[in-house]
N, C-alpha and C positions, 0 to 999 in steps of 0.2 A: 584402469590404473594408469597413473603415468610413470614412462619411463623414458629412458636418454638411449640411443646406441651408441656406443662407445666403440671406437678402433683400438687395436691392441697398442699403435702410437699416441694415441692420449692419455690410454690409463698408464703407459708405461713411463712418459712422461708426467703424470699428474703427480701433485706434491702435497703436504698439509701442510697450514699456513697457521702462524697462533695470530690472529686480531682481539689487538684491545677494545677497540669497536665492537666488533661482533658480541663479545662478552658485556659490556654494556648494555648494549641492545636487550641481549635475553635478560640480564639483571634488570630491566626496565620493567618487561613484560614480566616477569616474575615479582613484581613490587605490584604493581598494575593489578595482578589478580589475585593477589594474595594467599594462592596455594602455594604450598611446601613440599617435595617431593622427595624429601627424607630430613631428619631431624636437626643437622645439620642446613640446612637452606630453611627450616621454622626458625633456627636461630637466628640466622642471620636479618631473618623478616622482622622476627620482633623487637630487631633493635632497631631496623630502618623505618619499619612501612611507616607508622606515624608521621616522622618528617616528611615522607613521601605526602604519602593523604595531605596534608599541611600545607607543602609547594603547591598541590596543586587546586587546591580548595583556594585560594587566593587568581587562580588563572584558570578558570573554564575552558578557555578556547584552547591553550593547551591539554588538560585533562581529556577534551574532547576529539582533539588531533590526536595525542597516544590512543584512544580506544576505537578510532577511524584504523589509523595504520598499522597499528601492532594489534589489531585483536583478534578474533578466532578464525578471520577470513584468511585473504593474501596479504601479506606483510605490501605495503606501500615501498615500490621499486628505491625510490630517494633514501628511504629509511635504512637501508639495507644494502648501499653501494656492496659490487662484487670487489672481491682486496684486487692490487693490481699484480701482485705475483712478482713485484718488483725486490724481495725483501722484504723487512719485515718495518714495517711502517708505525709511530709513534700514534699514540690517541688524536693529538692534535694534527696531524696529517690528516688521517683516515676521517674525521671530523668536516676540516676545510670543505670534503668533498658535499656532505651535506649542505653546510652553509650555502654554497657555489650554486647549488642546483637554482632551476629560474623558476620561479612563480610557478608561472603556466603549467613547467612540469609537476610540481610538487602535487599541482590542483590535479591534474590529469592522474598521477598514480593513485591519489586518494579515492579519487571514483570509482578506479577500478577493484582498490579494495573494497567498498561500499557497497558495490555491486547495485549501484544508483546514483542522483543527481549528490551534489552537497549540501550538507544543511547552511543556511545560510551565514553563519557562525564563522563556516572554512572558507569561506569566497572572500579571501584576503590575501596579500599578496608578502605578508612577512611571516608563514610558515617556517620555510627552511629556517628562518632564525630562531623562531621559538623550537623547532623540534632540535638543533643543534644546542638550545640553551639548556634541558632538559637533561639531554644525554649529558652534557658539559656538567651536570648537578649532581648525577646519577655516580658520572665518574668519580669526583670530587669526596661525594659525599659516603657514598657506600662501596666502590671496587678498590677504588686506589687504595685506601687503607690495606687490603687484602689482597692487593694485586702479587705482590710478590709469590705468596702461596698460593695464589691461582693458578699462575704459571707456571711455579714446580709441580702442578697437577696437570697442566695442559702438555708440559713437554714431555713426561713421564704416561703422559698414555698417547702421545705421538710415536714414542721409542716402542713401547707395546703393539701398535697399531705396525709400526713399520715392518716389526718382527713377526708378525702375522702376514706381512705380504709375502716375505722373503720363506717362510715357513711355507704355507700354503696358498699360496695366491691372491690374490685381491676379492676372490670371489668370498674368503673365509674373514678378511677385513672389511666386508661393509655387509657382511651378513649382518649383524648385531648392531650396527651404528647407529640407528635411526629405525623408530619403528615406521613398519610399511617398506622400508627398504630391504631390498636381496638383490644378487646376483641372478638372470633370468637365463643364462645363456646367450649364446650366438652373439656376443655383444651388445647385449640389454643390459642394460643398468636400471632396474622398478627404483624409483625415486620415493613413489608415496602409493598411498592405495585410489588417489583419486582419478576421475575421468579426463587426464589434461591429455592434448595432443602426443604425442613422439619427436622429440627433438632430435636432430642428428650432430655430433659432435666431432665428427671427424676433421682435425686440425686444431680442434681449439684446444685450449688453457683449462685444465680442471682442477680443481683444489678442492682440500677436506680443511675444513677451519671447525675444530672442537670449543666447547664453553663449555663449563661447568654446571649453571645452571640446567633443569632438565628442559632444552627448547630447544627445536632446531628448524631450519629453514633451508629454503632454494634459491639462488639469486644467478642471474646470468648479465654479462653487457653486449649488446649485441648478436655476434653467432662467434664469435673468439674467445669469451672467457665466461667461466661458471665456477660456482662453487657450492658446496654443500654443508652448512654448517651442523654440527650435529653435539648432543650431551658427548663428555667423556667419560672415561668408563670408573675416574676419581671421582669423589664427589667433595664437596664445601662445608665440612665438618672441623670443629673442632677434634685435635688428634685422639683417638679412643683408642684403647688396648684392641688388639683381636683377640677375639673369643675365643681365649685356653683352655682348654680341657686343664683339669686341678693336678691333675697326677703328672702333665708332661711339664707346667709351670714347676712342678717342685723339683723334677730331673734336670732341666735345662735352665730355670731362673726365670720369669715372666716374660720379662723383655727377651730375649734370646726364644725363646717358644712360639713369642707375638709373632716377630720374624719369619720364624719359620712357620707358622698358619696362613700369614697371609702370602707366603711362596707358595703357595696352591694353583698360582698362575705365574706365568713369568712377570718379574721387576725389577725396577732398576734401581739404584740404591738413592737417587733422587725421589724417585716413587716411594720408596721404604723413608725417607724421609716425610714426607707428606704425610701419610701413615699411621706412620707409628708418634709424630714430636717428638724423636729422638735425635740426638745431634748426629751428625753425618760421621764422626770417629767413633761413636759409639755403634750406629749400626754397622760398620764396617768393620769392629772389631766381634759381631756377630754371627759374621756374613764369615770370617776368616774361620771360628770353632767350626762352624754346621760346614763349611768347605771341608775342615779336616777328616771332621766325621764323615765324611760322605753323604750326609743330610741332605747338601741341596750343589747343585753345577750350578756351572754358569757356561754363556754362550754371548759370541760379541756380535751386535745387530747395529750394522753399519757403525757411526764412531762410540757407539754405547754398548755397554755391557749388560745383560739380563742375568738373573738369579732366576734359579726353578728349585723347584724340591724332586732330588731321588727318587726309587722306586723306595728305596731306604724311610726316606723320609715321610713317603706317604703311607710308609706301614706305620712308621712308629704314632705319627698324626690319628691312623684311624685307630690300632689300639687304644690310643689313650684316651679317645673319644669313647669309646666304649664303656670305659669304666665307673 
């Protein structure tokens, strides 16, 4: 398996990072292969993939570079720049870095995805600009539109993620992140289940960067900075009700019920936005009844606040489910 050793100064300094980049990348690879990993991301396919198929039915050598470097191997280093930890960086920043890369490298990380020579197809020297023009389309065409609700799902399971550290340690925050990932002890970080070396980490930069889409990856620069990109724990749905039992929707009113089903874990009222498509005065005039009841607490994780459900609230949840 590989894994990282971590000192308790890197994880205590590591951060998560939201990349527009990043989230591209996996929307790429998810257009790419055309599986959907809940019904929400089939939607979103079957408004895109065509255009997709379409761009790239016109340019082989590209189609041929996405399935070189983003395909079920190692992602191609270039593809995948580590964020710099600098703030938080625009698409077109994070981008430059692709274009910038030099030939020679771009050819060098494809091989080693390839895991052999290049087809002769990739022995050219204006890669980095087609695999930048691509993303540049991806973005354009299919994220931007949606970016906004992206990213109230990506900072509403940062705010989740964070209050698992503060709750129970890091070791409970990357249990579940990424499959093949856990906590191993003694300063091991299992990254995946494969047979890679053991990196040691002590001093560097480590960052969590979530996307939506269900993809995640490894990327490091040098031996100073790494990152872990991983699914979050929202997902790219159009807003659905949560599944109300009939009898606690008639007590509490649907929406007010929804609320409180999906406080079965802690969220933020960002997060209850994403959620539910209710407007932000409306869930928080929700959030105010089930406070009075004693339905659900709240608890403040770092500059944000979490909503949970009672022990109150999880009786009245399971009664009504019963009925």
């Amino acid at each position: 398996m590989g894994w990282w050793q971590v000192n308790a100064d890197t994880l205590a300094g590591s951060r998560f990072v939201i990349s527009p980049l990043a989230e591209v990348t996996a929307s790429l690879q998810t257009l790419d292969r055309g599986t959907a990993a809940h019904p929400g991301e089939r939607a979103w396919l079957d408004v895109h993939r065509s255009a997709y198929r379409e761009r790239l039915a016109g340019d082989p050598v590209t189609a041929l570079l996405v399935r070189t470097g983003l395909g079920r191997g190692w992602n191609a280093d270039f593809l995948t720049p580590t964020p710099t930890g600098e703030g938080e960086r625009s698409f077109e920043q994070e981008l430059a870095r692709i274009r910038e890369t030099p030939a020679e490298a771009a050819r060098a990380d494809l091989t080693v995805s390839l895991g052999g020579p290049l087809p002769a197809r990739l022995r050219r020297s204006d890669l980095p600009e087609r695999a930048a023009d691509i993303l540049e389309w991806v973005w354009t065409e299919s994220v931007l539109p949606s970016w906004p609700r992206r990213r109230r799902i990506l900072e509403a399971d940062v705010i989740a993620r964070t209050a698992q550290v503060s709750q129970g340690g890091w070791a409970a925050a990357l249990e579940d992140m990424r499959p093949g990932m856990r906590w191993l002890g003694e300063s091991r970080l299992q990254i995946n289940a494969y047979d890679y070396p053991p990196r040691e980490l002590s001093g560097a930069q480590l960052m969590f960067v979530p996307v939506t889409p269900r993809r995640g990856w490894v990327s490091w620069e040098a031996s100073h900075r790494y990152a872990v990109v991983y699914p979050c724990s929202g997902v790219l749905s159009e807003p659905v009700p949560a599944s109300v039992p009939e009898a606690l929707g008639r007590l509490l009113g649907p929406a007010r019920a929804g609320v409180l089903v999906l406080l079965g874990s802690p969220k933020s009222t960002t997060q209850l936005v994403a959620l539910t498509g209710q407007g932000l005065g409306s869930v928080g005039r929700h959030l105010k009844v089930l406070l009075d009841a004693r339905l659900v607490g709240r608890r403040r994780a770092g500059k944000s606040v979490l909503y949970y459900r009672t022990a109150a609230g999880d009786v009245l949840v399971a009664a009504q489910a019963q009925e």
